[in-house]
N, C-alpha and C positions, 0 to 999 in steps of 0.2 A: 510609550511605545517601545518594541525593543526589535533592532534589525536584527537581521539574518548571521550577521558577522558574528552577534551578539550570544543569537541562540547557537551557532555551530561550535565556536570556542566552547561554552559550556557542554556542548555537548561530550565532547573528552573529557569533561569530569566524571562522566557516569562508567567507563572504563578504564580504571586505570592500571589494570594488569592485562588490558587486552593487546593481542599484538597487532599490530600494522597488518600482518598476514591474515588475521583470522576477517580484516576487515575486509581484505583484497577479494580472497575467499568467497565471502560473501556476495561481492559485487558480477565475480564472474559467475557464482549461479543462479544471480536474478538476470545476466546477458543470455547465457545458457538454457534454463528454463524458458526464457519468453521467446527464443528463436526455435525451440522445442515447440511448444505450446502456438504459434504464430503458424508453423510449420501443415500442425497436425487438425486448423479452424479451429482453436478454442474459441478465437475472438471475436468470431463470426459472427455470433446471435447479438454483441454489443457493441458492434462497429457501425458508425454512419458514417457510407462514404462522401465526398464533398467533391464537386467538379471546379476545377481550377481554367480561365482560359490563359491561356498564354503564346507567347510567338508564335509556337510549332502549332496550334490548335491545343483542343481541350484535353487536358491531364485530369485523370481520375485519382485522388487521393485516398489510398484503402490500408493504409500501413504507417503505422506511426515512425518518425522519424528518428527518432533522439536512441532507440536501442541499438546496440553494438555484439549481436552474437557470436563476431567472430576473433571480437580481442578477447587477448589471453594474459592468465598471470604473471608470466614473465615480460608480458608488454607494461601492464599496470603497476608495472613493482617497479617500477623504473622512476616514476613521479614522485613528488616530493611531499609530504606534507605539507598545508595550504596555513595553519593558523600557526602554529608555534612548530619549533625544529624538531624536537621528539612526541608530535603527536600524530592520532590516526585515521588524519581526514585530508582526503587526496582527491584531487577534480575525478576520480573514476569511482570511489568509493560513497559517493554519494551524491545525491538526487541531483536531475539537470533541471534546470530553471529551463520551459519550455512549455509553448500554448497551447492550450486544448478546451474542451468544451464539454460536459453534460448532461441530462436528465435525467431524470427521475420520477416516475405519478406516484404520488402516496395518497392512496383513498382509505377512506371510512370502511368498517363492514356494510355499513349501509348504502354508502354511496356504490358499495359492487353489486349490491342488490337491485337498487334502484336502475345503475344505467348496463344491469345484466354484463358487469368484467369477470375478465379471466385472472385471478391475478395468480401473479408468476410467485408470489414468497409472502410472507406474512411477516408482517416487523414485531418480534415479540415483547423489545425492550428496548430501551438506549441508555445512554449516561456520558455525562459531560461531568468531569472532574480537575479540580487546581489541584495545581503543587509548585513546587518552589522553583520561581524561575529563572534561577541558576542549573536548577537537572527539569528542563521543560521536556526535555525527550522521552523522560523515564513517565509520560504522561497517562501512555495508554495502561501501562499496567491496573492502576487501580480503577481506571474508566470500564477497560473488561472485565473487571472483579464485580465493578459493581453493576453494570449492566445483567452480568448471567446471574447474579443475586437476585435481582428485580424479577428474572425470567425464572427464576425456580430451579436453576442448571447452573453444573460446573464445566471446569475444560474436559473433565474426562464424559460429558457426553456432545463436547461439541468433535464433528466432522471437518472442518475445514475454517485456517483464520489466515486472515488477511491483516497486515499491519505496513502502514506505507513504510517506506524505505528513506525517507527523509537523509540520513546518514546510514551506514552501515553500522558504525559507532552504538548509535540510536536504538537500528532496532536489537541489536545483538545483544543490548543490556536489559530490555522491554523481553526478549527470547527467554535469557538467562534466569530475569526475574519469577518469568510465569514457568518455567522448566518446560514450553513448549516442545512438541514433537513436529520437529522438522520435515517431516512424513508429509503431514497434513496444513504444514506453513507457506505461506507465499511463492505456491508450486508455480506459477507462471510467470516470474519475474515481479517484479515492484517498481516503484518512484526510480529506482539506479537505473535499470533499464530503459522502461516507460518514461521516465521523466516525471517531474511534479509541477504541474499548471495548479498554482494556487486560486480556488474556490472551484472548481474540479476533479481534484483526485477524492474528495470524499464521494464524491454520485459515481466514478470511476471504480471505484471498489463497491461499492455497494451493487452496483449494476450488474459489475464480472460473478461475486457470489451468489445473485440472485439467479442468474444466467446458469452458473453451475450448476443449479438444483438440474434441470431439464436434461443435463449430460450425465450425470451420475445419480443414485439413489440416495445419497446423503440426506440428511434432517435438518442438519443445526449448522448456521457458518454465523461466524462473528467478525465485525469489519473492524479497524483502528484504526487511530491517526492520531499524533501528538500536534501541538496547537502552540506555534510561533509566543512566547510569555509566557507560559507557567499551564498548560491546559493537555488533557488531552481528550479523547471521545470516542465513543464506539456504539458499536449496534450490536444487537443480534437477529439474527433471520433464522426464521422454519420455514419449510418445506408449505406448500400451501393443502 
């Protein structure tokens, strides 16, 4: 088994020319983006709200906790480094450990026939791929390669990817690697913001990109996530 301490330390092996800043950066545009995106009902179509009761009477909970849109770089650049003195993982730069919950139906073509669904995306592919789990972050890369391999498609006809935010570190060398267009990258904030409930944020992203099909004319979104040991995984979705 391998903790968390375990996989964050190696996480700054996979950049080692990167700066502290580029990771800050990072952080404050997944704060940014999701109080944007929070702002304008993205989240709306995949939000279940939960009734809380408590002293004063009942609290409706409709907005996740853990994001920060209003700190800023000069706030976050203040903090220290967390694993070693010269590296670039900072309690703001990457994902908060915090609870959450979600769903997902994934039916047959036949079973939409049979019980007459609607369905919202079609799952074209997946892939689940190891590598060395000492660079466990650098997972998704060849998990999306080989997912849109399976699907017949490259990045240049996907619309929209999603790749949690586990570290900034993380995804920034996962960006680097695929020459991703930031354009069409984790436009609503990620894991830094949102936070990362483990065995969650994978139905979490997949949900939000399936969602998106209904808000935009987009065709193709691919999901990712790197996997605690040496793993990473991803999907891809069409438009249904």
């Amino acid at each position: 088994l391998f903790g968390n301490s375990l996989d964050s330390r190696n996480i700054e092996q996979l950049l080692t020319l990167l700066l502290l800043i580029d990771c800050d950066e990072l952080a404050i545009r997944s704060q940014q983006t999701w109080g944007e995106a929070k702002k304008n009902g993205v989240f709306d179509l995949e939000m279940a709200n939960v009734e809380i009761t408590t002293k004063k009477g009942t609290k409706v909970i409709d907005t996740d906790e853990h994001p920060r849109p209003e700190t800023t770089l000069e706030k976050i650049s203040t903090l220290k480094p967390v694993f070693k003195k010269d590296g670039v993982v900072t309690a703001a730069n990457a994902s908060g450990i915090c609870d959450g919950a979600g769903s997902i139906i994934l039916a047959s073509e036949q079973a939409v026939r049979e019980h007459n669904l609607t369905p919202l995306a079609r799952l074209a592919s997946y892939n689940v791929h190891g590598c060395e789990p000492e660079v466990m972050g650098i997972g998704p890369v060849p998990a999306i390669k080989g997912a849109l391999a399976s699907a017949g498609l490259t990045l240049a006809d996907v619309d929209r990817v999603e790749i949690n935010e586990a570290f900034a570190a993380q995804f920034l060398a996962c960006a680097k690697e695929l020459e991703l267009d930031m354009s069409k990258t984790n436009l609503h904030g990620g894991a830094i913001s949102l936070g990362h409930p483990l065995g969650a944020s994978g139905s979490r992203i997949a949900a939000h990109l399936v969602n998106e099909f209904q808000r935009t004319d987009a065709k193709v979104h691919v999901g990712s996530a790197c996997i605690g040991g040496g793993q990473g995984i991803a999907l891809v979705l069409e438009r249904a």
